[in-house]
mmJSON file of the N, C-alpha and C atoms, coordinates in Angstrom:
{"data_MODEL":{"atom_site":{
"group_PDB":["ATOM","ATOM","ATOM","ATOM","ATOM","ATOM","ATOM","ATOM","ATOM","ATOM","ATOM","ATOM","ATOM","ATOM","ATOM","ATOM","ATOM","ATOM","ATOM","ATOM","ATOM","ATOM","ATOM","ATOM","ATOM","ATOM","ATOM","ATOM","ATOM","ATOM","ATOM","ATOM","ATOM","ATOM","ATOM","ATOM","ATOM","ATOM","ATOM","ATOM","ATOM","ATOM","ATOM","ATOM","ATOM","ATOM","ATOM","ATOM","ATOM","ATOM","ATOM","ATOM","ATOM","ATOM","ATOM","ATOM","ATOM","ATOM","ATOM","ATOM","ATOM","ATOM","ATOM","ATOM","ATOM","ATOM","ATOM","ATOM","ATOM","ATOM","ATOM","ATOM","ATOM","ATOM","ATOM","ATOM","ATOM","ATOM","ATOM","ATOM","ATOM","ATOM","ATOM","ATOM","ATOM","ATOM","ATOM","ATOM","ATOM","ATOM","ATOM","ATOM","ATOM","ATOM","ATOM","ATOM","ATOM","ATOM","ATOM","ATOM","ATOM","ATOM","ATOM","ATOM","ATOM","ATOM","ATOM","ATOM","ATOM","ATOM","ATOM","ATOM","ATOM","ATOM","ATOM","ATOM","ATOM","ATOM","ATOM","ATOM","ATOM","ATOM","ATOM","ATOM","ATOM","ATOM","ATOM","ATOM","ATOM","ATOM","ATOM","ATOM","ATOM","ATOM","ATOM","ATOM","ATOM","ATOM","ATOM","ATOM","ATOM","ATOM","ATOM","ATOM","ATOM","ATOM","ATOM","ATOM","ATOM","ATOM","ATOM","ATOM","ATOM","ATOM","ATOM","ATOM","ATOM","ATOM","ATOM","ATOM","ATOM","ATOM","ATOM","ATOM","ATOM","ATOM","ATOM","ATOM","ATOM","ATOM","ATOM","ATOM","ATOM","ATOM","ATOM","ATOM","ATOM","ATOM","ATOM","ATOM","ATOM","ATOM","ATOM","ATOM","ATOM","ATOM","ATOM","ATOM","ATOM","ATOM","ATOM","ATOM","ATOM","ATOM","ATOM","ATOM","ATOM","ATOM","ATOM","ATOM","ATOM","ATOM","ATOM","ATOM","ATOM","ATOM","ATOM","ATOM","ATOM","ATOM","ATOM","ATOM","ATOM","ATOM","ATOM","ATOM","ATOM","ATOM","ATOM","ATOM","ATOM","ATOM"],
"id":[1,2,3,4,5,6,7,8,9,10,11,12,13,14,15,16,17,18,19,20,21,22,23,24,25,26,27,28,29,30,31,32,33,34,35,36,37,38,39,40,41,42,43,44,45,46,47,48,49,50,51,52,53,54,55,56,57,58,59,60,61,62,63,64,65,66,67,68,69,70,71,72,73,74,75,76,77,78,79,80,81,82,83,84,85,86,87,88,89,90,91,92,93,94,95,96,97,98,99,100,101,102,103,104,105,106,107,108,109,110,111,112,113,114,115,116,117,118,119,120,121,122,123,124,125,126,127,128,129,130,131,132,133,134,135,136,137,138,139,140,141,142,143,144,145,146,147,148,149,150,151,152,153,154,155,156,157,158,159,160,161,162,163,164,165,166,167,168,169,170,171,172,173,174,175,176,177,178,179,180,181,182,183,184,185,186,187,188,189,190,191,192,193,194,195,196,197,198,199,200,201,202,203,204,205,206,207,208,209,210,211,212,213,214,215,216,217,218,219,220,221,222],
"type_symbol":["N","C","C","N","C","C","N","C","C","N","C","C","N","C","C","N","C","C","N","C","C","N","C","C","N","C","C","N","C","C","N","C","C","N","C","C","N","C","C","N","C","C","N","C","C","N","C","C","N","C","C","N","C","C","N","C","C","N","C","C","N","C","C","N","C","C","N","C","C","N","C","C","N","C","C","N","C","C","N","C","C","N","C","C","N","C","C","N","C","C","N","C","C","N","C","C","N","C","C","N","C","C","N","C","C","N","C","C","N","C","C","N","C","C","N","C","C","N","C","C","N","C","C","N","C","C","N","C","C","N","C","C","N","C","C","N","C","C","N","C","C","N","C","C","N","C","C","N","C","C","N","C","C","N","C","C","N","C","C","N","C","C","N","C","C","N","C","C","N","C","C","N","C","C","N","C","C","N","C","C","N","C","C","N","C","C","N","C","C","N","C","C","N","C","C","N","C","C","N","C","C","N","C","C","N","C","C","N","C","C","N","C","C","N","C","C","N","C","C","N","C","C"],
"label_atom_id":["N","CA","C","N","CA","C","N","CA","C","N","CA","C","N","CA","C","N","CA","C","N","CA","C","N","CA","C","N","CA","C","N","CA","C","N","CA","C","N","CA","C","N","CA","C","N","CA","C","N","CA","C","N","CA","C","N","CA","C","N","CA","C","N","CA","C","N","CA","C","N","CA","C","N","CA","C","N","CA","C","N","CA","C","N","CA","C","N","CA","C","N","CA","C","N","CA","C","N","CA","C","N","CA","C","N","CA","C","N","CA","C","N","CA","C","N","CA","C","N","CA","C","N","CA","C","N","CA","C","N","CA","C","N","CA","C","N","CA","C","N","CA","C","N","CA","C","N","CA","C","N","CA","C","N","CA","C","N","CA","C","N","CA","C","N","CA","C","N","CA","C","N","CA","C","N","CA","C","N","CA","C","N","CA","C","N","CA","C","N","CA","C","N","CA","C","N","CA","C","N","CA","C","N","CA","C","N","CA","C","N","CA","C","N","CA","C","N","CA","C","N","CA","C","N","CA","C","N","CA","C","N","CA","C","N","CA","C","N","CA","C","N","CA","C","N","CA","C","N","CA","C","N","CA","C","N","CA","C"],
"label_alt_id":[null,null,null,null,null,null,null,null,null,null,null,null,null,null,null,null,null,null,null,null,null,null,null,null,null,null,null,null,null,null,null,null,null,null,null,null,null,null,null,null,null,null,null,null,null,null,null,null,null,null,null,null,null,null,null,null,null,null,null,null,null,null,null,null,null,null,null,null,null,null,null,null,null,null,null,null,null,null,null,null,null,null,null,null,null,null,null,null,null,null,null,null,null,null,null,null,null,null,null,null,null,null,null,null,null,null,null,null,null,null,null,null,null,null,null,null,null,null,null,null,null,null,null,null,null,null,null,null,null,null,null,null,null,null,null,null,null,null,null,null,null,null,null,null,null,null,null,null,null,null,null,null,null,null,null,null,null,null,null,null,null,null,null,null,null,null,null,null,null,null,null,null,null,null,null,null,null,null,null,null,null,null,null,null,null,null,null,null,null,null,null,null,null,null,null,null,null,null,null,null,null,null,null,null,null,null,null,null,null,null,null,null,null,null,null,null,null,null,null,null,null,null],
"label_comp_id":["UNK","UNK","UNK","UNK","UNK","UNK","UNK","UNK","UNK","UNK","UNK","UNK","UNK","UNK","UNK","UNK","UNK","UNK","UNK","UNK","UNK","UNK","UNK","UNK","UNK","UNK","UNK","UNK","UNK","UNK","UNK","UNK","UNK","UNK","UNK","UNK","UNK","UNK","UNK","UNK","UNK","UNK","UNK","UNK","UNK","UNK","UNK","UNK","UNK","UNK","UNK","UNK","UNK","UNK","UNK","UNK","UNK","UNK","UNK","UNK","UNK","UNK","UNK","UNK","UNK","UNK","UNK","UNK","UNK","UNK","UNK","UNK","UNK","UNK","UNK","UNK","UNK","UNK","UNK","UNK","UNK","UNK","UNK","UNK","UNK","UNK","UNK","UNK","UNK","UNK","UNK","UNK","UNK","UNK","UNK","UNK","UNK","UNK","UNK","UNK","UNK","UNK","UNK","UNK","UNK","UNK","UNK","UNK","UNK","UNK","UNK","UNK","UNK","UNK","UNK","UNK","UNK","UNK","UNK","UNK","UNK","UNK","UNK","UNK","UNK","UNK","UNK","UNK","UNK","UNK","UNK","UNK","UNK","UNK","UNK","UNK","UNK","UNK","UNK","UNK","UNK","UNK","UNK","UNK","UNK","UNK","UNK","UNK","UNK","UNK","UNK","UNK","UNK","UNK","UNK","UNK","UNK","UNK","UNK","UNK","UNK","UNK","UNK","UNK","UNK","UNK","UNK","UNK","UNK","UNK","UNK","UNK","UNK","UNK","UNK","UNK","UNK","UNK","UNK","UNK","UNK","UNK","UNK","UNK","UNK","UNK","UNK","UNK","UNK","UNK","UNK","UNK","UNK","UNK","UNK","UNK","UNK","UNK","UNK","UNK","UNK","UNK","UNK","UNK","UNK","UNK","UNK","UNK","UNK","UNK","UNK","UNK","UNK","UNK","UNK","UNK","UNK","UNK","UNK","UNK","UNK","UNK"],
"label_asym_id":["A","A","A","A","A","A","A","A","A","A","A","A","A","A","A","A","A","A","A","A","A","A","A","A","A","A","A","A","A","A","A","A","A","A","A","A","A","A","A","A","A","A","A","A","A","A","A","A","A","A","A","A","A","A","A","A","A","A","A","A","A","A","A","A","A","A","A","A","A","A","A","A","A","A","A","A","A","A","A","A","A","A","A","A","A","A","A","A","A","A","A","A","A","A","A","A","A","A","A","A","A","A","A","A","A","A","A","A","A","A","A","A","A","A","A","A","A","A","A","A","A","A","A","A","A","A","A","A","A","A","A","A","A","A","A","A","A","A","A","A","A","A","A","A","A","A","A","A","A","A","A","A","A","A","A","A","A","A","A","A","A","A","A","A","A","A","A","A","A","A","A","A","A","A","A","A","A","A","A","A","A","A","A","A","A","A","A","A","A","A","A","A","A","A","A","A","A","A","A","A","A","A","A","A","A","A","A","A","A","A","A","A","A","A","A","A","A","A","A","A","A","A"],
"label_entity_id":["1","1","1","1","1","1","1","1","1","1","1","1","1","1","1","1","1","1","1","1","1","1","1","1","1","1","1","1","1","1","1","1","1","1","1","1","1","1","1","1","1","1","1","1","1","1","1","1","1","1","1","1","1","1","1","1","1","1","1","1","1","1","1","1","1","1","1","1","1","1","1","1","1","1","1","1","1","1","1","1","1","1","1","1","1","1","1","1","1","1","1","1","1","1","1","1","1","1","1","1","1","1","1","1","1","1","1","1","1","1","1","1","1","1","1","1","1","1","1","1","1","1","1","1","1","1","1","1","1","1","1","1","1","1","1","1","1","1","1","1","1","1","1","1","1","1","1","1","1","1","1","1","1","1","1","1","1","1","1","1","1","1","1","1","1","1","1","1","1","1","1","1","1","1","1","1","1","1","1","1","1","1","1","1","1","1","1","1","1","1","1","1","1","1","1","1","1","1","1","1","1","1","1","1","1","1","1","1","1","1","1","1","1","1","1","1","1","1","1","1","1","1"],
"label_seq_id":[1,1,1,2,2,2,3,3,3,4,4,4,5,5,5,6,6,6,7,7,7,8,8,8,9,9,9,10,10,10,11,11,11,12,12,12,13,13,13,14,14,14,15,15,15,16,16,16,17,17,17,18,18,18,19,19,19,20,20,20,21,21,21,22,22,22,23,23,23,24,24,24,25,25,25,26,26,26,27,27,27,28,28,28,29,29,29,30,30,30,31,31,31,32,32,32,33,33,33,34,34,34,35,35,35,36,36,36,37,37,37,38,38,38,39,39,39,40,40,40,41,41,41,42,42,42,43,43,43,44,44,44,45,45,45,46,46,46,47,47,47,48,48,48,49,49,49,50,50,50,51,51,51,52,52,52,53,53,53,54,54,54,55,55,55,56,56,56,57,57,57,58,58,58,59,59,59,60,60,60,61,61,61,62,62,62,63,63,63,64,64,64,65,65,65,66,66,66,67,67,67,68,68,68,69,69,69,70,70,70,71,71,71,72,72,72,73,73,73,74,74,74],
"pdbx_PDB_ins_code":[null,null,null,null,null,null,null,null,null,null,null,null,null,null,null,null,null,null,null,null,null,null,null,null,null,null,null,null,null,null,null,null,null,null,null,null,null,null,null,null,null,null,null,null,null,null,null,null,null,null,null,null,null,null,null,null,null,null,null,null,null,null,null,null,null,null,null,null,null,null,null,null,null,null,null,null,null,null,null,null,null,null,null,null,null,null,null,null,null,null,null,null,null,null,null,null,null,null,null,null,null,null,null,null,null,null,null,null,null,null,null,null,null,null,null,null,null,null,null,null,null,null,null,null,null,null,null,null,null,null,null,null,null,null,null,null,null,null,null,null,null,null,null,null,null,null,null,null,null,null,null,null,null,null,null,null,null,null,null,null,null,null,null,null,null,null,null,null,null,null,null,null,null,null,null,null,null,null,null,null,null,null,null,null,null,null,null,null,null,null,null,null,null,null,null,null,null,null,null,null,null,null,null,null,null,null,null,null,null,null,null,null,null,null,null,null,null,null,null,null,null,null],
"Cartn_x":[-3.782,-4.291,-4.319,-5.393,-5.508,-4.8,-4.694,-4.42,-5.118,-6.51,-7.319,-7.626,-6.837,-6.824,-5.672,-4.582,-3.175,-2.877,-2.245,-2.405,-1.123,-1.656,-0.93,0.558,1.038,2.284,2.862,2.956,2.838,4.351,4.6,5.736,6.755,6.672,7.476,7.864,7.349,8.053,9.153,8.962,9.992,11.327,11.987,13.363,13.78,15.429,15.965,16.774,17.323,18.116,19.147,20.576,21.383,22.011,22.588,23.382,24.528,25.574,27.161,27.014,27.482,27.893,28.373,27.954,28.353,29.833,30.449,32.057,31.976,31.626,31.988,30.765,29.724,28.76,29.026,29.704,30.093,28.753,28.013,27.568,27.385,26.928,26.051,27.088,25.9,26.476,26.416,27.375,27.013,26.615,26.305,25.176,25.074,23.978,23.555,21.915,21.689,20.106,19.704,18.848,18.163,17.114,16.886,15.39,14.616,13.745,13.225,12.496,11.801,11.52,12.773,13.358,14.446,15.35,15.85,16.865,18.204,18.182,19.213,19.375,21.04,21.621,22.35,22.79,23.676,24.318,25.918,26.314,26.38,26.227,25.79,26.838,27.675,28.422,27.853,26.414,25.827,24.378,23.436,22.151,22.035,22.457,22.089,22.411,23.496,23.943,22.559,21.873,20.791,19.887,19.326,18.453,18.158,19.395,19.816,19.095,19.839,19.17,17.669,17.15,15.978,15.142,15.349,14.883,15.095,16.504,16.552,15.639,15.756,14.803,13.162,12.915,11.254,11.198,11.79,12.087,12.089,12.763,13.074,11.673,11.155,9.412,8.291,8.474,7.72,7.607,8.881,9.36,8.868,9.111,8.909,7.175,6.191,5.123,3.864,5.172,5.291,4.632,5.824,6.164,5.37,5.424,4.63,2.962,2.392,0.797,0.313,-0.711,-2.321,-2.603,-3.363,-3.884,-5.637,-6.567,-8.006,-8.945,-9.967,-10.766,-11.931,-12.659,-13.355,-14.68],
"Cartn_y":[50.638,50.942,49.649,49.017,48.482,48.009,46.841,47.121,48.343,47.974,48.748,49.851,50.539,52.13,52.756,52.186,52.63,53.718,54.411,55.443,54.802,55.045,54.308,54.574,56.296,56.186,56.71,55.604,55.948,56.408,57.63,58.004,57.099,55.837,54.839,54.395,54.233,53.828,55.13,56.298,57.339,57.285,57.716,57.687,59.026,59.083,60.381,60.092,60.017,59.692,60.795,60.957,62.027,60.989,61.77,61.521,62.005,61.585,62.185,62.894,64.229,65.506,64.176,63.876,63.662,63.712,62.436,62.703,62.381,63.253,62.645,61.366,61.135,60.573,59.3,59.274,57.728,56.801,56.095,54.987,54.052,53.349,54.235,55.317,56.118,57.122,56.631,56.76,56.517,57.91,57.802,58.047,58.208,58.929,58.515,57.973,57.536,57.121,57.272,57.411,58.048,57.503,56.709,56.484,57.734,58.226,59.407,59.246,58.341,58.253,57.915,56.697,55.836,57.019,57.848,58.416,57.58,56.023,54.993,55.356,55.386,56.456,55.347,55.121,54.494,55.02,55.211,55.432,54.093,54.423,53.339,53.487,52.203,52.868,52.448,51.311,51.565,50.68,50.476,50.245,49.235,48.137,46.597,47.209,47.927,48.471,49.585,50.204,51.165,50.392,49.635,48.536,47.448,46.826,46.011,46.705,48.441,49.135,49.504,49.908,49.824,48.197,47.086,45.838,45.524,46.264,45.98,46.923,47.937,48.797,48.612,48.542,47.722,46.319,45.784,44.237,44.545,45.152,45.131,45.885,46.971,47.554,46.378,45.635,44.278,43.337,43.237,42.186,43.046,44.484,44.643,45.324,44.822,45.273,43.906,43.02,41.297,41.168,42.06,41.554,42.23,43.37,44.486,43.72,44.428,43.94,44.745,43.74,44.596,45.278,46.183,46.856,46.73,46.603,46.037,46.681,47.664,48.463,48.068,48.465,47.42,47.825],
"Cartn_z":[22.223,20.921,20.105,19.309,18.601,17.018,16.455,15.348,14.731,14.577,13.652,13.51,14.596,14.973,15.065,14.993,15.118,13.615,13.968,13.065,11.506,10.336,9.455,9.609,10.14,9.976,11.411,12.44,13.501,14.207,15.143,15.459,15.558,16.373,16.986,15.464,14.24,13.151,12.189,12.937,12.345,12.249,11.179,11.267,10.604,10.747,9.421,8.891,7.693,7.247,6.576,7.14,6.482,5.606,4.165,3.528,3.796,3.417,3.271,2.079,1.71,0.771,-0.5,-1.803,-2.54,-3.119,-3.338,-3.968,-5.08,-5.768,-7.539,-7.744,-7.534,-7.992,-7.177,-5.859,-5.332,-5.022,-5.433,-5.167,-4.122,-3.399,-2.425,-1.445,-0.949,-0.295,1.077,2.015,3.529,3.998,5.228,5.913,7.434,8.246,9.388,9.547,10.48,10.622,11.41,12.289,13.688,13.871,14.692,15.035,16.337,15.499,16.095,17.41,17.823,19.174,20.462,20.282,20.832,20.764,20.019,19.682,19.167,18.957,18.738,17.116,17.264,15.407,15.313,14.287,13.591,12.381,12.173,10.602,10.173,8.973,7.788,6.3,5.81,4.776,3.283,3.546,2.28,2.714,1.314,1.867,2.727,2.628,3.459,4.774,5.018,6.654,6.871,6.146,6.888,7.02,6.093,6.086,7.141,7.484,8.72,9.985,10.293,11.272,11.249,9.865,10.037,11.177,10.389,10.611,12.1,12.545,14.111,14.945,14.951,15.464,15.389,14.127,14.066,14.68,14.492,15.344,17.013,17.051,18.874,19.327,18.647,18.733,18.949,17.776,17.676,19.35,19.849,20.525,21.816,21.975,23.051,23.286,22.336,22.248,22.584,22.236,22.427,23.848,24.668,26.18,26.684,26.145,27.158,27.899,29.08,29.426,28.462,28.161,27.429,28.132,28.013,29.085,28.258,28.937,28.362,28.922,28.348,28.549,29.458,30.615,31.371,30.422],
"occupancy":[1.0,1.0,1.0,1.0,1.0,1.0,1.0,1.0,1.0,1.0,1.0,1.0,1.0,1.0,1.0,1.0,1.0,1.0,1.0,1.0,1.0,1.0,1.0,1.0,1.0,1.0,1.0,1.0,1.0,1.0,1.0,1.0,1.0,1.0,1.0,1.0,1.0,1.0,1.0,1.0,1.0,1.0,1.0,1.0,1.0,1.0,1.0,1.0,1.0,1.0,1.0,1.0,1.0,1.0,1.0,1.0,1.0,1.0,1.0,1.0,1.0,1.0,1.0,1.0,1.0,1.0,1.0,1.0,1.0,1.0,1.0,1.0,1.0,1.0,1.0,1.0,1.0,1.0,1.0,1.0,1.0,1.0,1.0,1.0,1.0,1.0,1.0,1.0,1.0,1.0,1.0,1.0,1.0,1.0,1.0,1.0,1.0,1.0,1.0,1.0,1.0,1.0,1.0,1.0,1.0,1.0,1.0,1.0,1.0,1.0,1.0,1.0,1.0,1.0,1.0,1.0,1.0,1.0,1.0,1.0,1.0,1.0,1.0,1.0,1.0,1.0,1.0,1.0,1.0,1.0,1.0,1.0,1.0,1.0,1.0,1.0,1.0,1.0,1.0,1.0,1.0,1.0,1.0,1.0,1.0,1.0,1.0,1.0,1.0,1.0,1.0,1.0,1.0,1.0,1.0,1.0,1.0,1.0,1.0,1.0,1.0,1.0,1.0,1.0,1.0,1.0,1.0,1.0,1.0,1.0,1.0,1.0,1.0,1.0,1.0,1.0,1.0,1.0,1.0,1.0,1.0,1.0,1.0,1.0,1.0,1.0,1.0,1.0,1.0,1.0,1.0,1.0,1.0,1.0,1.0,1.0,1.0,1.0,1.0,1.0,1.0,1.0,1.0,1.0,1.0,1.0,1.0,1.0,1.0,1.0,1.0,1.0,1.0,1.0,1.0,1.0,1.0,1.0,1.0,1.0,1.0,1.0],
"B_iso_or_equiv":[0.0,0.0,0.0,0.0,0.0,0.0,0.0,0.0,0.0,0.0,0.0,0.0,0.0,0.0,0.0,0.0,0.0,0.0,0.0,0.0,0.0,0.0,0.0,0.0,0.0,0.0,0.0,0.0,0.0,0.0,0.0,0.0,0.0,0.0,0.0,0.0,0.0,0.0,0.0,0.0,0.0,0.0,0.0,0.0,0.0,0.0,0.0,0.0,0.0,0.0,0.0,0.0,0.0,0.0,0.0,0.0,0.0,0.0,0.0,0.0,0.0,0.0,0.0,0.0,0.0,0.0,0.0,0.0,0.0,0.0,0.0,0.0,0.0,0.0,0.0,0.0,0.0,0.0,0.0,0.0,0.0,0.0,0.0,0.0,0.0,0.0,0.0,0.0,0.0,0.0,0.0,0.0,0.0,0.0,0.0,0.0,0.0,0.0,0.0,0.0,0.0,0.0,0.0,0.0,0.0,0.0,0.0,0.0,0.0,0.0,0.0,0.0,0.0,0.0,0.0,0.0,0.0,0.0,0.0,0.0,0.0,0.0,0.0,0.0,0.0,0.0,0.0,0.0,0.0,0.0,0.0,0.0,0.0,0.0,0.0,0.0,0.0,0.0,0.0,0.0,0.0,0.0,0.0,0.0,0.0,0.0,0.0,0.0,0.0,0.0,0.0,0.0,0.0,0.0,0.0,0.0,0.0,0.0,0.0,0.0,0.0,0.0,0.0,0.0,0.0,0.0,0.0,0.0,0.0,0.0,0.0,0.0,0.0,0.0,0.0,0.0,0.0,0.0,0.0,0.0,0.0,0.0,0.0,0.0,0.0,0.0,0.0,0.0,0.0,0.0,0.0,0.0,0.0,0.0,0.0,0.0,0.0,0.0,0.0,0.0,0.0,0.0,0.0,0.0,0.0,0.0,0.0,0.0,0.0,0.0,0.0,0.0,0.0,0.0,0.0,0.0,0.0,0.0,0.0,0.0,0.0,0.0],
"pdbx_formal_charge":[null,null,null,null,null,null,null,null,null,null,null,null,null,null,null,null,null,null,null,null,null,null,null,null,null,null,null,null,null,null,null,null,null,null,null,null,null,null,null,null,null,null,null,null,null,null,null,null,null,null,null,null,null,null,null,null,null,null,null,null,null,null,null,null,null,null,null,null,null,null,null,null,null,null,null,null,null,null,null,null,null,null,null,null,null,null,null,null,null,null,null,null,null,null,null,null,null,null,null,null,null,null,null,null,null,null,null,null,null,null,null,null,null,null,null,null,null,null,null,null,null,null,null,null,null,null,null,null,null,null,null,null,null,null,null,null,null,null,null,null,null,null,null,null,null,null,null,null,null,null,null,null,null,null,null,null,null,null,null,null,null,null,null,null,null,null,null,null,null,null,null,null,null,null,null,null,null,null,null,null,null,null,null,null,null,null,null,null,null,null,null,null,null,null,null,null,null,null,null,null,null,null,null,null,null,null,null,null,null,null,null,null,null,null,null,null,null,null,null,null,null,null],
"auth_seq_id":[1,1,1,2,2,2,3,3,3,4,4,4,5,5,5,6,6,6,7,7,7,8,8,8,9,9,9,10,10,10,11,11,11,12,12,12,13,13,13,14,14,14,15,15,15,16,16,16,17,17,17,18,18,18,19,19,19,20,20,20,21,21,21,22,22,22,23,23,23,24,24,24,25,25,25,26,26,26,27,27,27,28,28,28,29,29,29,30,30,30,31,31,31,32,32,32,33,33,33,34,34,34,35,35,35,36,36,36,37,37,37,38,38,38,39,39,39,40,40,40,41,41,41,42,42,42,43,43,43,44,44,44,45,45,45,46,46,46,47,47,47,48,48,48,49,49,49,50,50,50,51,51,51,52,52,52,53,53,53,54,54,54,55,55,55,56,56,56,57,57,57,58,58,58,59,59,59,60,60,60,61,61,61,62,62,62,63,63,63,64,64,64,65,65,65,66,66,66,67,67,67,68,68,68,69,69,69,70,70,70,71,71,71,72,72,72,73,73,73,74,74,74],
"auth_comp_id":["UNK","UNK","UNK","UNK","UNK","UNK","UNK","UNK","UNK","UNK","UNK","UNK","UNK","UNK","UNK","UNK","UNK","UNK","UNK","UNK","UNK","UNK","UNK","UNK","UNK","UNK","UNK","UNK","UNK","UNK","UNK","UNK","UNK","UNK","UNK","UNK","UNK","UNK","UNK","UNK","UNK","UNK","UNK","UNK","UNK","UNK","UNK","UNK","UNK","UNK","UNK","UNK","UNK","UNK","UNK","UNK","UNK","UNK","UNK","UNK","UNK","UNK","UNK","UNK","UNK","UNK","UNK","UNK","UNK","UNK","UNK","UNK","UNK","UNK","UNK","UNK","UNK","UNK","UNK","UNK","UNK","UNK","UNK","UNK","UNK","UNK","UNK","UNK","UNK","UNK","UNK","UNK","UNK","UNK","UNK","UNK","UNK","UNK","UNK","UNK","UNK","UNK","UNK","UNK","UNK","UNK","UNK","UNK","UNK","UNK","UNK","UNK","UNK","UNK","UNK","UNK","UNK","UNK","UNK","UNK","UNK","UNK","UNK","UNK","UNK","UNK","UNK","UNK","UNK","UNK","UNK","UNK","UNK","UNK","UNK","UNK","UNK","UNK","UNK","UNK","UNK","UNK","UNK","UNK","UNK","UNK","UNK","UNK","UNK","UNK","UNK","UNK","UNK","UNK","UNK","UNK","UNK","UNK","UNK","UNK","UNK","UNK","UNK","UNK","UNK","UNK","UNK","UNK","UNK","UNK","UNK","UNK","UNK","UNK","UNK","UNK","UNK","UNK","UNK","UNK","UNK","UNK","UNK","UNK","UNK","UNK","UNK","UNK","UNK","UNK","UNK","UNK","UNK","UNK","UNK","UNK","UNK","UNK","UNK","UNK","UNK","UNK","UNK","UNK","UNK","UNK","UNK","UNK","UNK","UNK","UNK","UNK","UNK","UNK","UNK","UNK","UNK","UNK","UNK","UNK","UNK","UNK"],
"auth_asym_id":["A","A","A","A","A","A","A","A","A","A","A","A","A","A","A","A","A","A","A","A","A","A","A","A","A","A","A","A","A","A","A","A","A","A","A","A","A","A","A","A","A","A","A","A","A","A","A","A","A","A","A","A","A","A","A","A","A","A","A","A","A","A","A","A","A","A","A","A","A","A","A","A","A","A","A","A","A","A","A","A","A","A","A","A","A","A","A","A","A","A","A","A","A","A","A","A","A","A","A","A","A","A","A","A","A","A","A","A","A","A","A","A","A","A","A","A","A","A","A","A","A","A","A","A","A","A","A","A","A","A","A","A","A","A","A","A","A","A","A","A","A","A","A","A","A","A","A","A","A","A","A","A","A","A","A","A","A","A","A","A","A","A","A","A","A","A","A","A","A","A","A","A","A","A","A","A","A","A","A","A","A","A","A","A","A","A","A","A","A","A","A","A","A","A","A","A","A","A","A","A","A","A","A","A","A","A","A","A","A","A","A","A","A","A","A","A","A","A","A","A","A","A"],
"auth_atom_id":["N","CA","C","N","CA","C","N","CA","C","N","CA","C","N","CA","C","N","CA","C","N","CA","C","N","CA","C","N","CA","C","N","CA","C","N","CA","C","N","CA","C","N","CA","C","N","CA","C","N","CA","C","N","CA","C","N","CA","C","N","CA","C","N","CA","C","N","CA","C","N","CA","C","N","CA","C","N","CA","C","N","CA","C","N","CA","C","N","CA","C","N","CA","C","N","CA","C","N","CA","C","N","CA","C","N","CA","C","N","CA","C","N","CA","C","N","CA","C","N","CA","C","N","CA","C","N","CA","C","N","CA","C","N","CA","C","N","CA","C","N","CA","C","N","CA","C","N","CA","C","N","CA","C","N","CA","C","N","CA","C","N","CA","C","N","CA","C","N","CA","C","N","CA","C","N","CA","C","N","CA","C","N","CA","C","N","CA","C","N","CA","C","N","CA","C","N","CA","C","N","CA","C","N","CA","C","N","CA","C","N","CA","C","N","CA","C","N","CA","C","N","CA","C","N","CA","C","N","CA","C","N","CA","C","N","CA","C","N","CA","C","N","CA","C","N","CA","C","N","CA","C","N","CA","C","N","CA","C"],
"pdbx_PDB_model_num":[1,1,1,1,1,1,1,1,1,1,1,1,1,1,1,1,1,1,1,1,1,1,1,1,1,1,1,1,1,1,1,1,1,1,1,1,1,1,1,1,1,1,1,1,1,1,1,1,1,1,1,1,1,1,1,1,1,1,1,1,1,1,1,1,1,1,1,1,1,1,1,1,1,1,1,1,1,1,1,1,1,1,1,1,1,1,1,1,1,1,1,1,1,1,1,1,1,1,1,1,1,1,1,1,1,1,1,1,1,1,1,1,1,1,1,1,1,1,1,1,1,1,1,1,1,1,1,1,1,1,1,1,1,1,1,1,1,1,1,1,1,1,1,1,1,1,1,1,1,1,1,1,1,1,1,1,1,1,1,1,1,1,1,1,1,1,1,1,1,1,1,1,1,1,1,1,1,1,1,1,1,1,1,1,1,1,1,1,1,1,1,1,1,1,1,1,1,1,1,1,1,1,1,1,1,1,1,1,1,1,1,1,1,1,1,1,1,1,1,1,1,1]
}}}
């Protein structure tokens, strides 16, 4: 699949994000994260730590989309 056809919000970029049940208004809240294809989760105890996982997971997509063969329409 092409840049120019890849769908804007494509599965391989999905995630979920749980919160932890609120304690008294705590700031950030930790968390779990899921990358929905990979199934690779991580808990998280505030944003820079979900953030981080986001960036690794899209990163390692990147890298291995890098390596992968083209495959080229005859």
């Amino acid at each position: 699949m092409t840049h120019e056809n890849r769908p804007r919000f494509p599965d391989d970029c999905a995630f979920v994000i749980q919160f932890a049940h609120p304690d008294g208004g705590v700031d950030p809240r930790p968390g779990r994260i899921e990358h929905v294809v990979s199934g690779r989760a991580r808990r998280f105890q505030d944003e820079a730590q979900l953030m981080a996982f986001v960036a690794e997971v899209l990163a390692s997509l990147d890298s291995d989309t890098a390596t992968a063969p083209q495959i080229r329409p005859r």
